[in-house]
N, CA and C atoms as an extended XYZ file, in Angstrom:
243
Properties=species:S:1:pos:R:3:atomname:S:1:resname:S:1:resid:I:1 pbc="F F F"
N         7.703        8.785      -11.299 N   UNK     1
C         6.294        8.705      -11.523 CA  UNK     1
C         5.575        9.891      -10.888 C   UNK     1
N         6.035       11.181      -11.063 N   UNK     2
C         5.042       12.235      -10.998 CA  UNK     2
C         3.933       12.570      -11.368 C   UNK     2
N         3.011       13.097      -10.434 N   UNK     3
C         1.691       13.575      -11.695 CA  UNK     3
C         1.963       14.605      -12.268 C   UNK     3
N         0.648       14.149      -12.831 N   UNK     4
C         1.134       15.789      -14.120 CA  UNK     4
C         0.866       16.686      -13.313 C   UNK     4
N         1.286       17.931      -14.160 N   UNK     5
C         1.505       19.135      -13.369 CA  UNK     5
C        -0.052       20.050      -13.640 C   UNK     5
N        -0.677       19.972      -14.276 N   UNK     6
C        -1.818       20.516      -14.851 CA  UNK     6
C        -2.707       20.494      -13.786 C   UNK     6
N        -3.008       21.827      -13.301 N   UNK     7
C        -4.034       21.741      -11.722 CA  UNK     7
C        -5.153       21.617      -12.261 C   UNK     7
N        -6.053       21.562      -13.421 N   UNK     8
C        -7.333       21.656      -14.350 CA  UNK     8
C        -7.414       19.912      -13.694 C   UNK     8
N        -6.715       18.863      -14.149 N   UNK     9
C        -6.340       17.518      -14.543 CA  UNK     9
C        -6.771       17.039      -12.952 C   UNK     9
N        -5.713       17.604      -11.960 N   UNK    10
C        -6.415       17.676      -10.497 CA  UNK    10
C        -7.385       18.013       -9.880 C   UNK    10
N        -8.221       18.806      -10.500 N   UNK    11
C        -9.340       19.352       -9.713 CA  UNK    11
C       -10.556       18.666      -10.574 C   UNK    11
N       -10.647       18.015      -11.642 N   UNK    12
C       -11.106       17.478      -12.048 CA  UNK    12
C       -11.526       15.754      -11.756 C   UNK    12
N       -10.388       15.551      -11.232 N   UNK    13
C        -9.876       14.005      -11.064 CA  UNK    13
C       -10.278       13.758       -9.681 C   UNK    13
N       -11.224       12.399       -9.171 N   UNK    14
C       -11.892       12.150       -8.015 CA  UNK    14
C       -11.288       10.727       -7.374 C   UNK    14
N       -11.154       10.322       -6.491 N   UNK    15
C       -11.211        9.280       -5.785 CA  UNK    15
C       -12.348        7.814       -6.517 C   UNK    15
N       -13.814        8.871       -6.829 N   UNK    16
C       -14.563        7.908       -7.382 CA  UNK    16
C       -14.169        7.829       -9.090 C   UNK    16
N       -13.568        8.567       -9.584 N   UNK    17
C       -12.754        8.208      -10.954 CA  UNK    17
C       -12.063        6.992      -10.885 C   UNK    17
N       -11.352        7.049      -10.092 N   UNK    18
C       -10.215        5.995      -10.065 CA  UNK    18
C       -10.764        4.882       -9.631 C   UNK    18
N       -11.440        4.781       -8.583 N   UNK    19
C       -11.998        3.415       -8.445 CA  UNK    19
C       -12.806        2.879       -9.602 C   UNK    19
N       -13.438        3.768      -10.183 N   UNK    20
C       -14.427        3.126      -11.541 CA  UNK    20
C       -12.896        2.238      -12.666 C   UNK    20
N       -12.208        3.564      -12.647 N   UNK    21
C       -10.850        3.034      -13.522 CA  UNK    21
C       -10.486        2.076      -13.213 C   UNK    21
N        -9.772        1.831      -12.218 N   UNK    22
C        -8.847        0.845      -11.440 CA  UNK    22
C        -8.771       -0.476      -11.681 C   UNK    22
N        -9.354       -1.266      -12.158 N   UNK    23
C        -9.583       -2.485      -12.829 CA  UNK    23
C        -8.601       -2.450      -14.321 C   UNK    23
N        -9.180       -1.196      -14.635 N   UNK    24
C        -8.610       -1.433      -16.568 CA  UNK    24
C        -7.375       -0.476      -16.179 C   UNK    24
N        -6.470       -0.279      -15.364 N   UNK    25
C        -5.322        0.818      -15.000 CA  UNK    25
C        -4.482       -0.214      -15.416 C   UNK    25
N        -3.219        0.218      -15.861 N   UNK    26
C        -1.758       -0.399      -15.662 CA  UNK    26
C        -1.510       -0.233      -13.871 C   UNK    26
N        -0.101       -0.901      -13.208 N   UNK    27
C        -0.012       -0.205      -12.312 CA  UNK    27
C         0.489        0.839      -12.064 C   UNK    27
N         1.635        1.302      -12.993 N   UNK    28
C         1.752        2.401      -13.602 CA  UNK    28
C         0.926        3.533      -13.069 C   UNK    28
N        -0.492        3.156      -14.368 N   UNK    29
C        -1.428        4.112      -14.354 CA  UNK    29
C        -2.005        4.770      -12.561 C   UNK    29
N        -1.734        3.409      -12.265 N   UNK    30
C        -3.067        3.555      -10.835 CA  UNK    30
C        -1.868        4.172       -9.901 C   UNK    30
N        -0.832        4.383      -10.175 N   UNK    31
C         0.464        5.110       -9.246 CA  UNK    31
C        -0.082        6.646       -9.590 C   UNK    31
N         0.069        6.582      -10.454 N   UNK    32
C        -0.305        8.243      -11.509 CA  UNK    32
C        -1.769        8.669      -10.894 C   UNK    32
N        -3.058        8.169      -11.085 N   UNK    33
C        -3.920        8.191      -11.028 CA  UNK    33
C        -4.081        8.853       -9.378 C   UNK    33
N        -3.485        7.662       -8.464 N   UNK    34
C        -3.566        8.002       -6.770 CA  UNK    34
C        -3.248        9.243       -6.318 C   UNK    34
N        -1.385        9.610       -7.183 N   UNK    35
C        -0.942       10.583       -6.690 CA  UNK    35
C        -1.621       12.033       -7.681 C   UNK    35
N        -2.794       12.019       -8.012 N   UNK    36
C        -3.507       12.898       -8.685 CA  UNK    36
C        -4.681       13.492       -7.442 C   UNK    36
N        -4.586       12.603       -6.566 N   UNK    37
C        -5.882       12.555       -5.624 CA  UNK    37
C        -5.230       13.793       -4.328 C   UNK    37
N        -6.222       14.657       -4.081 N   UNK    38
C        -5.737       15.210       -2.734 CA  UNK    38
C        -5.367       13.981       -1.526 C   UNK    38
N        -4.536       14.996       -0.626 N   UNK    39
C        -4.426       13.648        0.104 CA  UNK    39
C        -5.093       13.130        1.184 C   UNK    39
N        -6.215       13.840        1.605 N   UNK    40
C        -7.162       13.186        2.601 CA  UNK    40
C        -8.036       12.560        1.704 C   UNK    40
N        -8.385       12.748        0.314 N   UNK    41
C        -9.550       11.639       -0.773 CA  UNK    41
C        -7.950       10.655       -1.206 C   UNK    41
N        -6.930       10.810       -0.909 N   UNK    42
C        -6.025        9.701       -1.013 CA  UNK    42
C        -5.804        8.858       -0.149 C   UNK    42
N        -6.088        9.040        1.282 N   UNK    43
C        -6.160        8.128        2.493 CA  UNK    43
C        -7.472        7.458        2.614 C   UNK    43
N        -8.488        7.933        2.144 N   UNK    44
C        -9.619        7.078        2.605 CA  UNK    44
C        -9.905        6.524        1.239 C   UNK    44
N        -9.497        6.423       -0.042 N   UNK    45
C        -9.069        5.708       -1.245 CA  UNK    45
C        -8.556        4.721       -1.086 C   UNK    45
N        -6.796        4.724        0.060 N   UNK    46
C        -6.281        3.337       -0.024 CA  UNK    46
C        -6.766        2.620        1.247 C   UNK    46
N        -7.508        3.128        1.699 N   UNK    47
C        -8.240        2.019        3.013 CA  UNK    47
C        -8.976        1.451        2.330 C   UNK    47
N        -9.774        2.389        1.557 N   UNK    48
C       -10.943        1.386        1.020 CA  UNK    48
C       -10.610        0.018       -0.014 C   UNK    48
N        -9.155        0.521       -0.424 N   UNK    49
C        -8.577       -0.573       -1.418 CA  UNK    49
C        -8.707       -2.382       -0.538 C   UNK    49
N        -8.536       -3.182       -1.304 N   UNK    50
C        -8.370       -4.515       -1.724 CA  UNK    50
C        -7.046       -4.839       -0.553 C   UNK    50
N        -6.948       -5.668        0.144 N   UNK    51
C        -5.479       -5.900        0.416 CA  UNK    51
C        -4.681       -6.477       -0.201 C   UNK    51
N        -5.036       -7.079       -1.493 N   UNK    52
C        -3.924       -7.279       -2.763 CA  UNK    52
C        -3.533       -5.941       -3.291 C   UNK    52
N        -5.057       -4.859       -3.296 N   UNK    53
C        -4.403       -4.109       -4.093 CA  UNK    53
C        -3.668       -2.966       -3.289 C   UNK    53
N        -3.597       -3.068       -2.184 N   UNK    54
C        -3.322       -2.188       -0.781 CA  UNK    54
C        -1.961       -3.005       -1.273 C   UNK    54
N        -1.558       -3.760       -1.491 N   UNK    55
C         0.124       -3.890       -1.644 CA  UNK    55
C         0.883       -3.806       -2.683 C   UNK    55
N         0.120       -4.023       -3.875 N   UNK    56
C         0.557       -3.677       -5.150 CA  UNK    56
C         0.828       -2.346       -5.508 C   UNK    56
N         0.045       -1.496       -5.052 N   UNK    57
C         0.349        0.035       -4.561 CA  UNK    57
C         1.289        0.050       -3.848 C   UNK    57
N         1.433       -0.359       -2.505 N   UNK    58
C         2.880        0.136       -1.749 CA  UNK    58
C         3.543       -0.422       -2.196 C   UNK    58
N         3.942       -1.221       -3.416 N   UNK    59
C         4.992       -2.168       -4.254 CA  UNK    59
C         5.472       -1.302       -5.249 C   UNK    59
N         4.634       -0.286       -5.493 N   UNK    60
C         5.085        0.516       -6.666 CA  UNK    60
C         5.218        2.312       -6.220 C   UNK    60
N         4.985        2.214       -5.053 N   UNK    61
C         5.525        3.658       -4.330 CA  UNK    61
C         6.738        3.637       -3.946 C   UNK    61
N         7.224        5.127       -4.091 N   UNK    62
C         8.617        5.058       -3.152 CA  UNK    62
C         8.839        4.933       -1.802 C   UNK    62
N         9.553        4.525       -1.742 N   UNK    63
C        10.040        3.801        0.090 CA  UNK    63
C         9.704        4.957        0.778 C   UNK    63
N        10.313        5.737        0.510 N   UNK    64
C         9.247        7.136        1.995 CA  UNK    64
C         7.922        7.101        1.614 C   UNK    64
N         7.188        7.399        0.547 N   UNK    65
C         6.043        7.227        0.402 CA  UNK    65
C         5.241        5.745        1.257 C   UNK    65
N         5.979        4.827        0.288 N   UNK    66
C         5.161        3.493        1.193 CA  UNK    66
C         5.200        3.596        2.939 C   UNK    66
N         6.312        3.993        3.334 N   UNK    67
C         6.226        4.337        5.251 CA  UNK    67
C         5.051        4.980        5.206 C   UNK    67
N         5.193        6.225        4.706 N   UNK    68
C         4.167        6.630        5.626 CA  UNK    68
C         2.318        6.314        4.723 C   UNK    68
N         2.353        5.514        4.418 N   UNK    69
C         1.177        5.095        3.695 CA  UNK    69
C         1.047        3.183        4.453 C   UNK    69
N         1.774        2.920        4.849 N   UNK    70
C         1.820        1.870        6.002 CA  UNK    70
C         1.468        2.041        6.791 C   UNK    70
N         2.133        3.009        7.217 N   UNK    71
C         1.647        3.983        8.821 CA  UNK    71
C        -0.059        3.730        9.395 C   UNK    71
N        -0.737        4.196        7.777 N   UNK    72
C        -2.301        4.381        8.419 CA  UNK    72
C        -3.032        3.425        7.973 C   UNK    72
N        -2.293        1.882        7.508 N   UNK    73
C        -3.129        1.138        8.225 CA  UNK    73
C        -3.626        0.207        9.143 C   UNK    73
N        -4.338        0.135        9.928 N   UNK    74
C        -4.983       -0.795       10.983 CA  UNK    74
C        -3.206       -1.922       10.936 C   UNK    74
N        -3.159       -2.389       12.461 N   UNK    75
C        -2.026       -3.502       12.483 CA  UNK    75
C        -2.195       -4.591       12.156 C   UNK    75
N        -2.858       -5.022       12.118 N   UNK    76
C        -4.048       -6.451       11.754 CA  UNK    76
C        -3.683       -6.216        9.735 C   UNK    76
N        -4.149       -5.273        9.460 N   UNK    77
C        -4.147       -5.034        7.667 CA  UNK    77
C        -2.643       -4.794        7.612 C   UNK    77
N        -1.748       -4.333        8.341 N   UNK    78
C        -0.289       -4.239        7.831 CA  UNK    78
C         0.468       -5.210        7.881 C   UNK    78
N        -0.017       -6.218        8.664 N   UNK    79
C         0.413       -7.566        9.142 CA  UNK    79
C        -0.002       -8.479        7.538 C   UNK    79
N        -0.971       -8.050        7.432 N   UNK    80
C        -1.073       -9.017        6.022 CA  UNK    80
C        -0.586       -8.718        4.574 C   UNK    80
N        -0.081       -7.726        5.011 N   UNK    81
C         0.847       -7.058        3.595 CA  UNK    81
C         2.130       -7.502        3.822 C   UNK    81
């Protein structure tokens, strides 16, 4: 599940895109969509997420990815994932 490679597609593509999206996404999509995001508008993206959807995301990342995307959040919010 790479993003595309098209830097136009990235520099275009916002944090507040995806949240407007994110409802009508596959999860698929919203894997694609995240890893489109720089990664400091990608850390304060999945804080702001849902804690359903804060796990459905690390459900569909890869295992090194999900570590260190565990990592930053609060122990209290990792405890409930």
């Amino acid at each position: 599940m790479n993003p595309p490679s098209d830097p136009k597609l990235k520099e275009q593509f916002t944090a507040e895109d995806l949240h407007e999206l994110w409802p009508a996404l596959s999860r698929e999509e919203r894997v694609l969509g995240f890893n489109l995001l720089p990664r400091l508008e990608a850390e304060e993206f999945f804080l702001d997420l849902a804690s359903h959807d804060e796990a459905e995301l690390l459900a569909d990342l890869p295992a090194g990815e999900r570590r260190s995307w565990m990592r930053l959040l609060p122990p209290d919010d990792a405890a409930d994932l």
